[in-house]
C-alpha positions in Angstrom: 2.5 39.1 -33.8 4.0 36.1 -32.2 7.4 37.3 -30.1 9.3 34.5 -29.6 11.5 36.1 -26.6 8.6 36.3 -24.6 7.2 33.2 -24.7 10.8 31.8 -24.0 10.7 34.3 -21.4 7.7 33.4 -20.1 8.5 29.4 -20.2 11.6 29.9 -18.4 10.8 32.2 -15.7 12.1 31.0 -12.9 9.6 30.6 -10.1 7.9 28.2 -12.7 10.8 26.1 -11.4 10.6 26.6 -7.8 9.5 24.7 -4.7 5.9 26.4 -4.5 5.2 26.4 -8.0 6.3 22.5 -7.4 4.2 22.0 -5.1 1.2 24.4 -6.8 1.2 21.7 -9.7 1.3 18.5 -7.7 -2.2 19.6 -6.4 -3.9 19.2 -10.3 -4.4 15.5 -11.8 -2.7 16.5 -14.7 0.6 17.2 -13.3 2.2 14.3 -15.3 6.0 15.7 -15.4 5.6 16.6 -12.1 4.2 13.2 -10.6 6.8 10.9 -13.1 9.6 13.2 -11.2 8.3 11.7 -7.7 7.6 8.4 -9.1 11.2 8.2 -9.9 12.5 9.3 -6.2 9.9 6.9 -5.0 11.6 4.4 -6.5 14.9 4.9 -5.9 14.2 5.3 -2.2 12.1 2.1 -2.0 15.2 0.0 -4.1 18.0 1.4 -1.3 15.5 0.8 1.7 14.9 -2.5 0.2 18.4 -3.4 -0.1 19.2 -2.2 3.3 16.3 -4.5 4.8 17.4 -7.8 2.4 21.1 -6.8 4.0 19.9 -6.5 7.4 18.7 -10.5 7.3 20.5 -12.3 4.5 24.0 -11.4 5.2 24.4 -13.1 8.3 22.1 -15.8 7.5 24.0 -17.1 4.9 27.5 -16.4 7.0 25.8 -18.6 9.9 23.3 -21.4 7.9 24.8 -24.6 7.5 24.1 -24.4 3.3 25.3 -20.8 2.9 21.8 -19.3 1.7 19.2 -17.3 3.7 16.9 -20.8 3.5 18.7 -23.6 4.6 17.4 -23.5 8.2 16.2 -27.7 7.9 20.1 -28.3 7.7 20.6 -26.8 11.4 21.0 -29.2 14.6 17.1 -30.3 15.0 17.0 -28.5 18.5 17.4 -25.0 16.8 14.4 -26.0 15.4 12.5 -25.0 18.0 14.5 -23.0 19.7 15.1 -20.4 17.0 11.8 -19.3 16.8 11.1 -19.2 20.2 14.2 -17.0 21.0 12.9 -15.0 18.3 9.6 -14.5 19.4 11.6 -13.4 23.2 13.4 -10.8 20.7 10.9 -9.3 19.2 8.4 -9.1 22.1 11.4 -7.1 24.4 11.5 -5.1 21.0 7.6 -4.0 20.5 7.5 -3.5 24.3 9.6 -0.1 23.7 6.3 0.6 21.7 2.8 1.8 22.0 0.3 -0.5 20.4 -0.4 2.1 18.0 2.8 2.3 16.9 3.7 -1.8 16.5 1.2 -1.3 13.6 2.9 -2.6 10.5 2.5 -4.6 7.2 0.2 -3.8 4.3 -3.2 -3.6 6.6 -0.9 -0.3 7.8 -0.2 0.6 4.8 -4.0 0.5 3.6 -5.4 2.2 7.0 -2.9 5.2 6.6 -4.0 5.9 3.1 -7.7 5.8 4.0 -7.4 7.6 7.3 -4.3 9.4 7.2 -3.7 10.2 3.7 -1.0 8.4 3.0 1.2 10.1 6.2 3.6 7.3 7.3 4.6 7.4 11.2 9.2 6.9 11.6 8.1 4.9 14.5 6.2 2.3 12.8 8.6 2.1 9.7 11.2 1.2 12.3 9.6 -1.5 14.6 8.6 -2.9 10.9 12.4 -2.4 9.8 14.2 -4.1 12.5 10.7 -6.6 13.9 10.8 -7.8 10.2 14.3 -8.5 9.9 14.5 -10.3 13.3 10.8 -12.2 12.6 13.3 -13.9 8.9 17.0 -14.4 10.8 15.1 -16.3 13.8 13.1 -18.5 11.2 9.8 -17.3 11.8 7.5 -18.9 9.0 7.8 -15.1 7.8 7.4 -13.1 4.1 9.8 -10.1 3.2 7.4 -8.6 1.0 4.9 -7.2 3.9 7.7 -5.6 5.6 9.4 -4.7 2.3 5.4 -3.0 1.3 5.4 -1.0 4.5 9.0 0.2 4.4 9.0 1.1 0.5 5.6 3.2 0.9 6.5 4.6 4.4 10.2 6.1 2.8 8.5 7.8 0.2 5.4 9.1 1.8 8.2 10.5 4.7 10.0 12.3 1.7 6.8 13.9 0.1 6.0 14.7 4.3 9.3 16.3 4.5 9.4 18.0 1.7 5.3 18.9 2.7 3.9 18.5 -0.5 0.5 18.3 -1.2 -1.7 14.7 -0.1 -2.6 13.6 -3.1 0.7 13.4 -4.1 1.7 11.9 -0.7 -0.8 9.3 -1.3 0.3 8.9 -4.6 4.1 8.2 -3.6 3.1 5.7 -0.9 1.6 3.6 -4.3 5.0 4.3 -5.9 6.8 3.0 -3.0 4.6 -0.2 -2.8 4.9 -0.7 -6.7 8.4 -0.3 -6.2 9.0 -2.2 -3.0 7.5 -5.3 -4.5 9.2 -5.2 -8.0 12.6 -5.0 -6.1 11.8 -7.8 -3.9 10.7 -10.2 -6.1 12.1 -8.8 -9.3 8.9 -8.8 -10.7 8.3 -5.1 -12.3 4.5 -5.8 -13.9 3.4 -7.7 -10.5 4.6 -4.4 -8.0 2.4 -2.5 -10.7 -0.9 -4.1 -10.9 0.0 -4.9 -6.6 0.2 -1.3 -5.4 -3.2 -0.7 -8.1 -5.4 -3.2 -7.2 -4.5 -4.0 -3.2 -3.4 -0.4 -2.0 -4.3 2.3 -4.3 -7.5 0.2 -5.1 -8.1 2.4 -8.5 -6.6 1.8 -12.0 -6.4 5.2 -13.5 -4.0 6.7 -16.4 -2.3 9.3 -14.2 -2.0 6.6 -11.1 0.0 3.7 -13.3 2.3 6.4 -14.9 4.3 7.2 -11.3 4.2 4.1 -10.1 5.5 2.1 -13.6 8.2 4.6 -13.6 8.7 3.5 -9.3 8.4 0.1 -10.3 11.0 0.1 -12.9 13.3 2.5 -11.5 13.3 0.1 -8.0 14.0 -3.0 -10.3 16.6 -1.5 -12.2 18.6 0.1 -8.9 18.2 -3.0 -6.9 19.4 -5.6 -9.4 22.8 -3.0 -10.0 23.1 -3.4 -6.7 22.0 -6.4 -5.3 22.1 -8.7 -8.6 19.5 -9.8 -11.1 18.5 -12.8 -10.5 14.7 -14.3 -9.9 13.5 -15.8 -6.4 13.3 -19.2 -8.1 13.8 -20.8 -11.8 10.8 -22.6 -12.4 10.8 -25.5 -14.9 9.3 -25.2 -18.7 6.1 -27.4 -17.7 2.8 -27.4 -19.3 -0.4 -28.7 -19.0 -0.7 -32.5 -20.5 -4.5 -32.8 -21.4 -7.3 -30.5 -21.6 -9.3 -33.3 -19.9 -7.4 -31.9 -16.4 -9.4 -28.9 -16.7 -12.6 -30.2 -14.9 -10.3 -31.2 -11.8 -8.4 -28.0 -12.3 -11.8 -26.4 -11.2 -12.2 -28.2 -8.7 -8.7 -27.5 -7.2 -10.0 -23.6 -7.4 -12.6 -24.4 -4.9 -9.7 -26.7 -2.9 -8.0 -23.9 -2.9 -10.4 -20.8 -2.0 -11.2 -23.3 0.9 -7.5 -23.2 2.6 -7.4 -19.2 1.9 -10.4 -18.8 3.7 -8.8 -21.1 6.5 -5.9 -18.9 6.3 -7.7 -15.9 6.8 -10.0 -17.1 9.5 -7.3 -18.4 11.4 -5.7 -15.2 11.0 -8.5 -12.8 11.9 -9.6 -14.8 14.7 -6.1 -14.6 16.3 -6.5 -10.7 16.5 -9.0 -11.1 19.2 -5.9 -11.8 22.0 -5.0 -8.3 20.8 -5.4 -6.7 24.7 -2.6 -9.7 25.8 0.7 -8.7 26.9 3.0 -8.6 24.0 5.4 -10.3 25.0 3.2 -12.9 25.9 1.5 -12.9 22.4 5.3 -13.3 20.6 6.5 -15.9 22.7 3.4 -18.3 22.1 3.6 -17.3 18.6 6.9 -18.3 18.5 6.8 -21.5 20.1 4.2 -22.2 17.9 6.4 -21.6 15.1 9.1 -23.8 17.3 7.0 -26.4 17.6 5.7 -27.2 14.1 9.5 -26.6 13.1 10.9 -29.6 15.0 8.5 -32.0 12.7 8.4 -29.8 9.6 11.7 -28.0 9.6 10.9 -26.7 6.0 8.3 -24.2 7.6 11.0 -22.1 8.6 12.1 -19.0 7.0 10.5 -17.7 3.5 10.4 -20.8 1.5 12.0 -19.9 -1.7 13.8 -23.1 -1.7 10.5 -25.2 -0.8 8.3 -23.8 -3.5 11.3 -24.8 -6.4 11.6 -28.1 -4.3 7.5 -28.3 -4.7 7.5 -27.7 -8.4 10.4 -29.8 -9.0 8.6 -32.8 -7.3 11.3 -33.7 -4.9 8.1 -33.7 -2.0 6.4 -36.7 -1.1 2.4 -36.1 -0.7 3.2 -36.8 2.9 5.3 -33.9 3.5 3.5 -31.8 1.2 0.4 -31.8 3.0 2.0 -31.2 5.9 4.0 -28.2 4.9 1.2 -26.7 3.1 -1.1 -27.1 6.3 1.7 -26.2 8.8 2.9 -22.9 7.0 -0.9 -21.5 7.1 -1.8 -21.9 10.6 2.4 -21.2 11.8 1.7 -18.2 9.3 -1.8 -17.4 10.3 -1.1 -17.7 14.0 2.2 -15.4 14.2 0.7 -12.7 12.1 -2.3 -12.1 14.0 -1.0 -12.4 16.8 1.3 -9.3 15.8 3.9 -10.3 14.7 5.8 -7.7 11.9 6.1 -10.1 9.4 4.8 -10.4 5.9 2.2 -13.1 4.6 2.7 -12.8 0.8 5.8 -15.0 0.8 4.1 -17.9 2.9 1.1 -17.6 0.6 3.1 -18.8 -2.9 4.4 -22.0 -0.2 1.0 -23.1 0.6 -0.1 -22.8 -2.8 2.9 -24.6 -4.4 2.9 -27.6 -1.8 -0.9 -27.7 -2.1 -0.9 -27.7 -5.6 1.8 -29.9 -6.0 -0.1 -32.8 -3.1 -3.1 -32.4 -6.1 -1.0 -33.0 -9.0 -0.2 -36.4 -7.0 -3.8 -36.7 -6.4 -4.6 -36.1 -10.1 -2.5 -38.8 -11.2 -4.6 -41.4 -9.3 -7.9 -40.0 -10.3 -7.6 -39.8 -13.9 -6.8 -42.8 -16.7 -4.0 -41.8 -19.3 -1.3 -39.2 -19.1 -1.8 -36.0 -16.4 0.5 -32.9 -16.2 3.6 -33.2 -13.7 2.7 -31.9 -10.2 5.2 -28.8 -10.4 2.3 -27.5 -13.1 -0.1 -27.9 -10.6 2.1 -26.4 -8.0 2.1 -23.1 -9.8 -1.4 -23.1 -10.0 -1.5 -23.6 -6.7 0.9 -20.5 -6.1 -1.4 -17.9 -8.2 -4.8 -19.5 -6.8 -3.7 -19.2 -3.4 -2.2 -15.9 -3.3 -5.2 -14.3 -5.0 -7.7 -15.7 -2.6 -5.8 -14.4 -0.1 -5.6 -11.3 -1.1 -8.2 -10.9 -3.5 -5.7 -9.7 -6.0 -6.5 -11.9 -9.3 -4.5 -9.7 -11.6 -1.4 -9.3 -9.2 -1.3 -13.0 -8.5 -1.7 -13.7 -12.1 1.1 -11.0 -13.1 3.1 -12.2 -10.7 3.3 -15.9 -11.2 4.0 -15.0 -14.6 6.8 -12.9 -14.1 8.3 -15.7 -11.5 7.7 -18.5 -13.8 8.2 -17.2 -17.0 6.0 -19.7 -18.4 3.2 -18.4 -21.0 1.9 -22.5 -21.0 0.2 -21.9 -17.3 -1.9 -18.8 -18.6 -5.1 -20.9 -19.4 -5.1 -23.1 -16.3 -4.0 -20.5 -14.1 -6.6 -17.8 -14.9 -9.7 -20.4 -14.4 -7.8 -21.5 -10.9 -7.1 -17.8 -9.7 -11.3 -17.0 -10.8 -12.8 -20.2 -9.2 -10.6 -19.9 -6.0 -11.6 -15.9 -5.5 -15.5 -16.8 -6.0 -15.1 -20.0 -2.9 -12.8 -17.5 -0.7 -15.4 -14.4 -1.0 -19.1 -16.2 -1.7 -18.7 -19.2 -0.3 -16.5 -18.7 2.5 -17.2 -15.6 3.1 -14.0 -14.6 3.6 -12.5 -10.8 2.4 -8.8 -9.9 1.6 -6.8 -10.9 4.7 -6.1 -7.4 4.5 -9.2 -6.1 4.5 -10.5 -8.4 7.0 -7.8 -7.2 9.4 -8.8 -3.7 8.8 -12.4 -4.9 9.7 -11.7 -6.0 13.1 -9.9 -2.9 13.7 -13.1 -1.2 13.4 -11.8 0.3 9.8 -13.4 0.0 6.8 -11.6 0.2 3.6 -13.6 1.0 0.3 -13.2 2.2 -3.3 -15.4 4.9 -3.3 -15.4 6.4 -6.6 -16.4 10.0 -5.6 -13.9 9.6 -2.4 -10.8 8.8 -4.9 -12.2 11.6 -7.4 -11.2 13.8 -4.1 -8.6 12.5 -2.8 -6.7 13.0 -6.7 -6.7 16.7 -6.8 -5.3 19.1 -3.6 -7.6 22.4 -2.5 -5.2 24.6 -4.3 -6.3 23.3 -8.2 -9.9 24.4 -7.3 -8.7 28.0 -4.6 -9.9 31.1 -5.8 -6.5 33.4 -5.6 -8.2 36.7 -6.0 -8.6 37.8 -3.0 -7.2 40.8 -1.1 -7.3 41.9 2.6 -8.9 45.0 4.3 -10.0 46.2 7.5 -13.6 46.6 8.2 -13.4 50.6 7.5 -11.7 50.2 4.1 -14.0 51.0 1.7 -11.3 52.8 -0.7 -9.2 49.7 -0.2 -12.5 47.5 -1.5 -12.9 49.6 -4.6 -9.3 49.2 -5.3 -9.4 46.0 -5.1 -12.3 45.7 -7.2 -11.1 47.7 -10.2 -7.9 44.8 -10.1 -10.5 42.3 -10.5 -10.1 41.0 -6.9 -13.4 39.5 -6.5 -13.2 38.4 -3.1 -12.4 40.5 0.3 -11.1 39.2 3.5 -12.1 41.7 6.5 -10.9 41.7 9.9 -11.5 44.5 12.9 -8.1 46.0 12.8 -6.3 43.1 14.2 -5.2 39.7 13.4 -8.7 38.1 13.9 -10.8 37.7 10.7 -14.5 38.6 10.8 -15.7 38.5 7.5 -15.2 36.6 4.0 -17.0 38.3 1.2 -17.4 38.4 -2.6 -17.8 41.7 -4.3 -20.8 40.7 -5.1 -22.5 41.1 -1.3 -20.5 44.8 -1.1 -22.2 48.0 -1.5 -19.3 50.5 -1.8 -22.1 53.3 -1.0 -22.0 51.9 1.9 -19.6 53.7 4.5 -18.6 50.8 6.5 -18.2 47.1 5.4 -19.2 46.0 8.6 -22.5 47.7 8.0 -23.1 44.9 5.2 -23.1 41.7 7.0 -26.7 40.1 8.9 -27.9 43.8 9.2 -27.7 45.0 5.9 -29.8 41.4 4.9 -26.4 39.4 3.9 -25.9 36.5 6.2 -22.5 36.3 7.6 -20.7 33.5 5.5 -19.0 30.4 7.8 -15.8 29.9 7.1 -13.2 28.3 8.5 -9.3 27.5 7.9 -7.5 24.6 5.4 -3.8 23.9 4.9 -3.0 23.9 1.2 -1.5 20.7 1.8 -4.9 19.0 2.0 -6.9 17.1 -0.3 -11.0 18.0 -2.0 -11.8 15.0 0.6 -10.1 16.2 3.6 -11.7 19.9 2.3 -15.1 18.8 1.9 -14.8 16.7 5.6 -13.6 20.1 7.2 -16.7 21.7 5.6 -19.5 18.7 6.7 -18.1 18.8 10.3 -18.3 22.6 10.5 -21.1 23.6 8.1 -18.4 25.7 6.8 -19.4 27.6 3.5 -15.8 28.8 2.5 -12.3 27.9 3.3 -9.3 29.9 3.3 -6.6 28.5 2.4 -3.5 28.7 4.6 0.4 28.2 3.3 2.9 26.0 4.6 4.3 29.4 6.3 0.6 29.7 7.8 -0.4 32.9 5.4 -3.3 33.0 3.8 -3.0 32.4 0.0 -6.1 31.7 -1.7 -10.0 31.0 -0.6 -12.3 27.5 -1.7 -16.0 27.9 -1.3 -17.7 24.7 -1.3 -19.7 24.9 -4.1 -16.2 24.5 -6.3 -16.0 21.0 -4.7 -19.8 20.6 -5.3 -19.1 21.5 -8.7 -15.9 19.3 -9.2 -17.8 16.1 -7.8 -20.6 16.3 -10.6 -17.9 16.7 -13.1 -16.0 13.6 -12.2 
């Protein structure tokens, strides 16, 4: 007969509510209450450490610019020009000095290394020459991004919170996709794009579990930061669509136009990481001066170009200066950034695109007889095609120029544009993600590996074996005792702390007067095992167990007791499941 009171009593006892019990669930893939709960922290921390960053820069930019925004830097006195950035570069090279190179790391290649190397654990140090480097890289006019910065400091926030409150690594990993969903929707106010961004460039997996968390982040970060900060979009783009499906062969064209300068961009980039081993102060000042100098003839390559890509779209450039913008802003871009300088390349990407998209629109109208589309259409095209060859994001650059645009007409055009420039970037250029490819000449290597995800999305405890019970090696009452409870595995040490033995019931002959008799003596091979925080991950398990031919694992608590016991045919087992 069903009793009502105890299955109330059952549901509400209370260590189903507390921290380890928490924590216990986090460790399964199904943990979906659990996992929204941090998706929503996730994105609450990312929105305030967004807003703090945006604060950090824009307030007194727009107290000290000429035209009262963060982006009028081309109305300044043309000697600040040049000598913004270079004082800038003198800032922020005094400021990584006070760092190890290990710990100027920053930006989304950071981002990406931590989760495959370090599971998603985000160094304070690093978070804080990206928080205060970033913000000085935008108020000096570096040709600088917010959303790099803004990536690294969402993600790092919330991994530091799921570090702090030590919960298991997949759900570490798992917040540090949140934090990036979130960190991008807040920064651009562009929800859908943080989503398919943290899925397809971070988390590199699209999974029904994974988007879950990081919608909830993504939403939760747009919501908080608009309340706080205001609603509105990085630019209103005009209603403009395309005039004649005979643009469509040039269109493809454009793709391979396109794929070429994002392969430029990430050469130029990449082969700028080489100077590495150079003083860093050195490295800032000539990046820098770079910057300085490029500024004094093309002032509009200062800064994060919000204004530039409306003024591109709007067709208030000349094909002069749009060439020239588009050019200057990848190598000033290129050159700073891999030369190590904390700023974020996403931004500078959309500028390129826009102004090189908009200098073909020009083109277009003195190539083909009859009407053509305006170049501001082309200047959006420009904007998706570029940042997906970049990044090799094609959804996320398509998402996102249609949550910045709001313009369903640019679907068509923009989805052949984004293809045909990824396929030039990657096959014909042979160029990777810029991410990626920095990654690569760090000796990393960042893959999708299907069975490496499968174990990295559940922690050791969903698979430990909890019935186990600990005796001396003269306890043979103690072993029948535990037997008759159903404890099927024994943990035997010598009458001290040290443990000698792990064993399952099964290799124990309670005739037997001593359990030490039944180890390599008694024909039963002494089992290797070794030690595993219950923090860790399957992948981080089955590591420990290749690097130490270790046949079992016990299982250690946060408090350093031993709480349960994995043998590695459970992770065998798991693997041919998934």
């Amino acid at each position: 007969m069903f009793d009502l009171r105890q299955a109330l009593a059952s549901r509400l006892n209370p260590s189903r509510f507390g921290a380890n019990h928490f924590r216990r669930r986090l460790a399964y893939t199904n943990a979906l209450p659990q996992i929204s709960f941090l998706g929503l922290i996730s994105g609450v921390a990312a929105a305030l450490v967004i807003v703090a960053f945006r604060s950090l820069f824009e307030l007194p930019l727009e107290h000290w610019l000429p035209g009262g925004t963060a982006e009028s830097f081309e109305q300044l006195d043309p000697i600040w020009y040049f000598l913004l950035p270079v004082i800038g570069g003198l800032l922020i090279g005094l400021w990584l000095m006070v760092f190890s190179p290990d710990e100027r790391k920053s930006g989304v290649a950071h981002v990406m290394a931590r989760m495959a190397y370090h599971q998603g654990k985000m160094p304070f140090k690093n978070t804080l020459v990206q928080f205060v480097g970033g913000a000085i890289g935008i108020l000096t006019g570096q040709s600088a991004g917010r959303e790099g910065p803004a990536v690294h400091l969402g993600s790092a926030v919330s991994s530091q919170i799921g570090s702090f409150f030590k919960l298991p690594h997949n759900s570490v990993r798992l917040m540090v996709g949140c934090g990036t969903a979130g960190a991008i929707a807040a920064s651009f106010n562009t929800p859908m794009a943080g989503v398919i961004f943290a899925m397809e460039v971070v988390m590199l997996e699209y999974s029904i579990m994974g988007f879950t968390p990081v919608i909830i982040a993504a939403v939760t970060a747009t919501l908080l930061h608009n309340s706080l900060y205001g609603a509105e979009m990085a630019f209103m783009a005009p209603d403009i669509s395309m005039a004649s499906m005979k643009e469509m062969p040039l269109i493809l064209v454009y793709g391979v136009v396109l794929g070429a300068m994002a392969a430029l961009f990430t050469k130029t980039l990449t082969s700028m990481l080489s100077f590495g081993a150079q003083p860093v102060l050195a490295r800032m000042l000539v990046a820098g001066t770079f910057t300085g100098c490029l500024a004094y003839y093309v002032p509009q390559v200062m800064g994060m170009g919000t204004d530039s890509i409306l003024l591109a779209i709007e067709g208030q450039y000349a094909l002069g200066l749009l060439i020239a913008l588009a050019l200057a802003k990848l190598f000033a871009t290129a050159i700073s950034i891999g030369l190590g300088m904390p700023i974020g390349l996403i931004g500078p990407t959309l500028l390129m695109g826009a102004c090189a998209g908009s200098a073909l629109g020009h083109i277009s109208g003195y190539l083909l007889d009859g009407p053509t589309s305006e170049p501001g259409f082309y200047a959006m095209l420009g904007m998706g095609a570029m940042m997906s060859a970049v990044l090799q994001a094609p959804l996320a650059a398509l998402v996102a120029l249609m949550e910045l645009t709001h313009n369903p007409e640019i679907i068509l055009p923009s989805m052949a544009t984004i293809v045909i420039a990824n396929i030039s970037c990657s096959y014909l250029f042979k160029q990777d993600s810029a991410f990626i490819e920095i990654l690569r000449k760090q000796g990393m290597d960042y893959q999708a590996n299907p069975i490496t995800q499968a174990l990295n999305h559940q922690g050791v405890t969903s698979l430990m074996h909890d019935d186990i019970s600990h005796h001396h090696d003269q306890d043979i009452s103690g072993c029948q005792q535990a037997k008759d409870q159903g404890l099927n595995w024994m943990v035997i040490n010598n009458g001290g702390d040290q443990i000698n033995h792990v064993l399952h019931q099964s290799q124990i002959d309670l005739n037997n007067e001593l359990i030490g008799s039944l180890t390599e003596a008694a024909g039963h091979p002494v089992t290797q095992f070794g030690y595993c925080s219950s923090r860790a991950t399957l992948k981080e398990a089955w590591d420990l167990c290749k690097k130490m031919s270790h046949e079992q694992l016990l299982i250690t608590d946060i408090d350093g007791s031993i709480m349960g016991l994995l043998p590695v045919d459970e992770i065998l087992k798991y693997t041919h499941k998934e």
